[in-house]
C-alpha positions in Angstrom: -33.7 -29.8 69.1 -31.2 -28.9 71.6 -30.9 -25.2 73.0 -27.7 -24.7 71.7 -28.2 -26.5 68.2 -31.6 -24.1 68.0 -29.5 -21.1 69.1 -26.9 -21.2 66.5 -29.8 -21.9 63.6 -31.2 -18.2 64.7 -27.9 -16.8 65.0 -27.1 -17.9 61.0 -30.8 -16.9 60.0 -30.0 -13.3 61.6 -26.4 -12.9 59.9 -28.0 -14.2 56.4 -30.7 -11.5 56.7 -28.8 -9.0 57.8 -25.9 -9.2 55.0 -29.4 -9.6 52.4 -30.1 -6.0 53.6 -26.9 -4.3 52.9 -25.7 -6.4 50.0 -29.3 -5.0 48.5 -28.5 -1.4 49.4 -24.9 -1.5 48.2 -25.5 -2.4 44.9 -28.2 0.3 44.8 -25.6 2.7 45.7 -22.8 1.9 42.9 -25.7 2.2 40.5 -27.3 5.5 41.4 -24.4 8.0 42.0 -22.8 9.4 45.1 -25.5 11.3 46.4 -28.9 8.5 45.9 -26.5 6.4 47.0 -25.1 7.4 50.3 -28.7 8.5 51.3 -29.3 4.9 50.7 -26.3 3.3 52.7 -26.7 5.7 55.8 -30.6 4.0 56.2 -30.1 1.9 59.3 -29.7 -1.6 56.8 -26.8 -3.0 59.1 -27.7 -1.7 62.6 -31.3 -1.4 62.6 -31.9 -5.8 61.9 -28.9 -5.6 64.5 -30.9 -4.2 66.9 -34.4 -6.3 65.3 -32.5 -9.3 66.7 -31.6 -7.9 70.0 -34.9 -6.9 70.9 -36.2 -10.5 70.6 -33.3 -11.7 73.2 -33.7 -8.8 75.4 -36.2 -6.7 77.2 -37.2 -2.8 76.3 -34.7 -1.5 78.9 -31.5 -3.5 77.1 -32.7 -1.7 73.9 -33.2 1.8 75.1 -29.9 1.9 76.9 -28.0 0.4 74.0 -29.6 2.9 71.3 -28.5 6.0 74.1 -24.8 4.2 74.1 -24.7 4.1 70.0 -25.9 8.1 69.8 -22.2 9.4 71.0 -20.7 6.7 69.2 -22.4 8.1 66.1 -20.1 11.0 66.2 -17.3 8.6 66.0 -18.7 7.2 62.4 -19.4 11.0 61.5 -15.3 11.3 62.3 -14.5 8.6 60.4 -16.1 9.8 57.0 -14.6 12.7 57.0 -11.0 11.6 57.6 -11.6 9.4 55.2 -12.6 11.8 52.6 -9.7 13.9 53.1 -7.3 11.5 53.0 -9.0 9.6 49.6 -8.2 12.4 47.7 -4.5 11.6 47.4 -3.6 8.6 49.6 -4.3 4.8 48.8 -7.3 2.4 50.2 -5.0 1.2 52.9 -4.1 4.6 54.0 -7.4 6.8 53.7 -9.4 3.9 55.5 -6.8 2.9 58.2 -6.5 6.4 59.0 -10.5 6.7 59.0 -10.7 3.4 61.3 -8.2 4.7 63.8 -10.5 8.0 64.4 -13.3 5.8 64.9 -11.6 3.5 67.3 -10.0 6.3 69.3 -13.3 8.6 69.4 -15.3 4.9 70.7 -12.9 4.3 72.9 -12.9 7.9 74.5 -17.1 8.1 74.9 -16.9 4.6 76.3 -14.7 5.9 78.9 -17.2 8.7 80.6 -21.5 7.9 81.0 -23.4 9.5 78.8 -27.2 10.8 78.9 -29.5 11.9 76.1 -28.7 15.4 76.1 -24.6 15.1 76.1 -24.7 12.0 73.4 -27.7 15.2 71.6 -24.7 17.8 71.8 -22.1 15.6 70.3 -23.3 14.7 68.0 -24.2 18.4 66.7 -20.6 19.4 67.3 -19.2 16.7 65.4 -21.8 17.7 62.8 -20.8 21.4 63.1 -17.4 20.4 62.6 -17.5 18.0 59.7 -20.2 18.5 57.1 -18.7 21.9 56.1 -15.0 20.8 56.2 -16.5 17.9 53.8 -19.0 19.9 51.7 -16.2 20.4 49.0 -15.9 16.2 48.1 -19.4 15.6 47.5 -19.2 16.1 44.2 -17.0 13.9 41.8 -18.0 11.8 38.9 -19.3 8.0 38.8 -16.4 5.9 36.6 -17.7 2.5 35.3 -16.4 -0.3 36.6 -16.9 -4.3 36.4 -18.5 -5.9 39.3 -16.1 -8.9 40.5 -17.4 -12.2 41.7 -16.2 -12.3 45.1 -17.8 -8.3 45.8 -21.3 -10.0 46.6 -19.6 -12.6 49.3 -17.4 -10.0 51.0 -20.0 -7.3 51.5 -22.5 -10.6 52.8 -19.3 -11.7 55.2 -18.3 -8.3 56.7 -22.2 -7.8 57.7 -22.8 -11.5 58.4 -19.8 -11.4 61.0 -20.9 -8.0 62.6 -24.4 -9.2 63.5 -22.9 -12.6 64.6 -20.0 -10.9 67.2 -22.9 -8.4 68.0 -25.8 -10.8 69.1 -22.8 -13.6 70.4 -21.5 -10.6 72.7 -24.5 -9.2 74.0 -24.7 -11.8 76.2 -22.1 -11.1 77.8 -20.9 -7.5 77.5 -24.0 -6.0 78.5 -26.5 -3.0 77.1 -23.4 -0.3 76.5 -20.6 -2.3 74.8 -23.5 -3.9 72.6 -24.4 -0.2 71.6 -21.4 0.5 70.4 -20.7 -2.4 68.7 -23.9 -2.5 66.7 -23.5 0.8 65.2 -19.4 0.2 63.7 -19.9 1.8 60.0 -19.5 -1.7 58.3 -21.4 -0.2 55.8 -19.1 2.3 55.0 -16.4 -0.1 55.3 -17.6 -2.3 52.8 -18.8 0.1 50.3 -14.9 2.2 51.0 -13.2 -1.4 50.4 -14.9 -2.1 47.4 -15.5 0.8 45.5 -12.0 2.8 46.1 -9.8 0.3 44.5 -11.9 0.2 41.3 -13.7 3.9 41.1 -10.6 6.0 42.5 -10.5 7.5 45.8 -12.3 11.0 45.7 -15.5 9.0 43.9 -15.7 6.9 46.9 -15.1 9.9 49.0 -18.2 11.4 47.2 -20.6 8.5 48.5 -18.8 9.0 52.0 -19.5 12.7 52.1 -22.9 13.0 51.1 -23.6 10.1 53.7 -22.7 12.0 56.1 -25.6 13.9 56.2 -27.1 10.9 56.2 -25.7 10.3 59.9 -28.0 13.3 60.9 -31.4 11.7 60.6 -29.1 7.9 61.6 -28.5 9.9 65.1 -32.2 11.0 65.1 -33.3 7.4 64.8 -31.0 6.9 68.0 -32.5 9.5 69.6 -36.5 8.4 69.1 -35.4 4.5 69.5 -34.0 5.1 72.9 -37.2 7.3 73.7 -39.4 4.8 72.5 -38.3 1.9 73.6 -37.8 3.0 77.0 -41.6 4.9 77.1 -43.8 2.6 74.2 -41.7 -0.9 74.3 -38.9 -2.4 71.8 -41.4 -2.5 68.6 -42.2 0.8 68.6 -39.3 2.5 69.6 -37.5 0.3 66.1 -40.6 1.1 64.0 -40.4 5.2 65.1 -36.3 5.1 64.6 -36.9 4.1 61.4 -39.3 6.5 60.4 -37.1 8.9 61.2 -34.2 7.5 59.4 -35.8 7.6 56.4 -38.0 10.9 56.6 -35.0 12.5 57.0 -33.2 11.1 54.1 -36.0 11.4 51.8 -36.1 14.8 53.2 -32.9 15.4 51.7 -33.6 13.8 48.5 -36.7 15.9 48.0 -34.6 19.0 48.9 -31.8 17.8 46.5 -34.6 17.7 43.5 -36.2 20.8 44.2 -33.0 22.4 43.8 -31.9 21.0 40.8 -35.4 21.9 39.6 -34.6 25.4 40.7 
């Protein structure tokens, strides 16, 4: 088998696994509320096999600078939930999620404009944080309408993450450790779940999912954090398996906070 023939098999295998990951977690999500399921969709199920696949084309280093270049651009996807929770109250798809997309654009493009280290990317991220969650704190609540699942939902949500993990392995052979970063982190699941669900289940439900997920993004920029010190001191494997863990200690922190006050 030829090199490039071989190369293009992987690359399919990656974007097929990749799009099995978040297709699972989004159908999760529409069937266990706003809050179980933007705890769910904020688990690293579109950047972290992003980053699986990069660190079997690149060494320890690539991975540890590209997880330090996604942790500013994290406050960019934080900026992006919340404009588009304030604008689904009222406005239409188009408008609430453009408007969201061109915050997240504008913020990437700004961080990619200065060099950031661990502690600056640290302190943005708890700004943005500081900023949004309470301005946001009043959408998380809305009800769950019904709706009918249509037969091309499955096949989008598959494409939008297929084609990420495709442009993002494809590039980062080219663009280098800091570009990749920021690419690998674009909130396509957000965008997929904002896409789908606000058409059928009205704006301020879908704004529900967004806003609880964004205390999600606390324990996502965590992950960032540990990844980038792990694979740079402990090697690739264990700086993805300790991101991880702290992606999803976090949220099921959250969860087991959310139960014990309902309890109370």
């Amino acid at each position: 088998m030829s090199p490039d023939l071989h190369f293009i098999l992987f690359l399919l295998l990656r974007m097929a696994i990749a799009a099995a990951f978040v297709v699972t977690a989004s159908i999760i999500t529409e069937r266990s509320g706003p809050v179980i399921g933007a705890l769910i969709a904020t688990l690293p199920v579109s950047a972290g096999p992003s980053y699986v696949f990069l660190a079997i084309d690149h060494d320890a280093g690539f991975i540890a600078q590209g997880a330090l270049a996604s942790l500013p651009i994290n406050a960019a996807t934080i900026a992006f939930g919340a404009i588009y929770a304030h604008l689904a109250q009222r406005r239409s798809v188009a408008v609430s999620f453009g408007g969201g997309l061109l915050g997240w654009f504008a913020i990437a493009a700004l961080v990619q404009a200065f060099q950031w280290n661990l502690l600056e990317g640290i302190l943005l991220n708890v700004a943005t944080y500081a900023i949004a969650l309470p301005l946001t704190r009043r959408f998380r609540s809305a009800p769950m309408p019904p709706f009918v699942r249509r037969w091309y939902d499955m096949p989008f949500r598959a494409a939008l993450v297929a084609v990420l993990v495709g442009t993002v392995v494809m590039l980062s052979r080219w663009v280098g450790p800091t570009v990749t970063g920021i690419l690998a982190v674009f909130p396509v699941v957000f965008s997929s779940l904002i896409l789908i669900l606000h058409p059928r289940i009205g704006g301020r439900a879908t704004a529900a999912v967004v806003a609880n997920g964004l205390r999600g993004l606390v324990g996502f920029g965590a992950g960032l954090v540990v990844l980038h010190l792990g694979a740079r001191y402990a090697g690739s494997a264990t700086g993805l398996l300790l991101g991880l863990a702290a992606c999803v200690a976090w949220n099921f922190g959250l969860w087991w906070a959310g139960r014990r006050a309902l309890a109370a």
